[in-house]
C-alpha positions in Angstrom: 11.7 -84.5 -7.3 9.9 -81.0 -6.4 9.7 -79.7 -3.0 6.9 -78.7 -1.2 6.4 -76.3 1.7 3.7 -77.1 4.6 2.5 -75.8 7.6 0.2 -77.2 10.1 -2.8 -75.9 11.3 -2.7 -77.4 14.5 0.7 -76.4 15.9 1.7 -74.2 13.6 4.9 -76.7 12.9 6.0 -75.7 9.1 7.7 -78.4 7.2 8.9 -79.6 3.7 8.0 -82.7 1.6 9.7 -84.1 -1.0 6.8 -85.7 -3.4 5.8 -85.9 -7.0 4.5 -83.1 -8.6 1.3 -84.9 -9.2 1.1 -85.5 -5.8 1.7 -81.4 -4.6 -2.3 -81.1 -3.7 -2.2 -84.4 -1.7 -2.9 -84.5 1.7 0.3 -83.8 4.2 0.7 -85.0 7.5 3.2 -82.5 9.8 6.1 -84.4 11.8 3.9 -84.4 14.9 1.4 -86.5 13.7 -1.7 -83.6 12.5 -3.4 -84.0 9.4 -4.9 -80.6 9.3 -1.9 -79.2 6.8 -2.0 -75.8 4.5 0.4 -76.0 1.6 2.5 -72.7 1.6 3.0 -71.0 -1.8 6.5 -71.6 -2.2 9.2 -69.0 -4.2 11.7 -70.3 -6.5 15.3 -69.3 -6.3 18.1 -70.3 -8.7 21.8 -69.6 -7.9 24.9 -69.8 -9.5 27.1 -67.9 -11.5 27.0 -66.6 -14.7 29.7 -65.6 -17.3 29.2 -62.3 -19.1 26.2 -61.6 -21.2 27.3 -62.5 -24.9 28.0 -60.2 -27.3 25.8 -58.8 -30.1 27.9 -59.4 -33.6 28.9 -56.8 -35.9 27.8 -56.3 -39.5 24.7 -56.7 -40.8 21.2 -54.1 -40.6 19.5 -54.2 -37.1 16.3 -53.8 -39.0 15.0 -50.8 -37.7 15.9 -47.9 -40.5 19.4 -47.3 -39.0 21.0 -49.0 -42.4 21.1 -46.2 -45.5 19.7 -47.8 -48.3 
């Protein structure tokens, strides 16, 4: 499930919700209780590893003039 980044207008408390995508635009309440909520446009971030970028393969024309005819 997507999570979505808050912050409240009255305290200025910023907080994260855990909700349905369908459910992103609904009303939030902040952990102290205030309704008046902003949703924060979040970032995405991906980690991990990853192994070497494959290799092209030989043989064969590239298909842009570099093969004589």
């Amino acid at each position: 499930m997507p999570r979505y980044e808050y912050r409240c207008k009255a305290c200025g408390d910023t907080f994260e919700l855990n909700r349905p995508m369908a459910e992103s635009s609904a009303p939030a309440v902040c952990p102290a209780g205030h309704e008046d909520t902003v949703k924060l446009l979040s970032t995405v971030s991906v980690t991990g590893t990853a192994g070497p970028a494959p290799r092209a393969g030989g043989g064969g024309c590239c298909g842009g003039g570099c093969c004589a005819p």
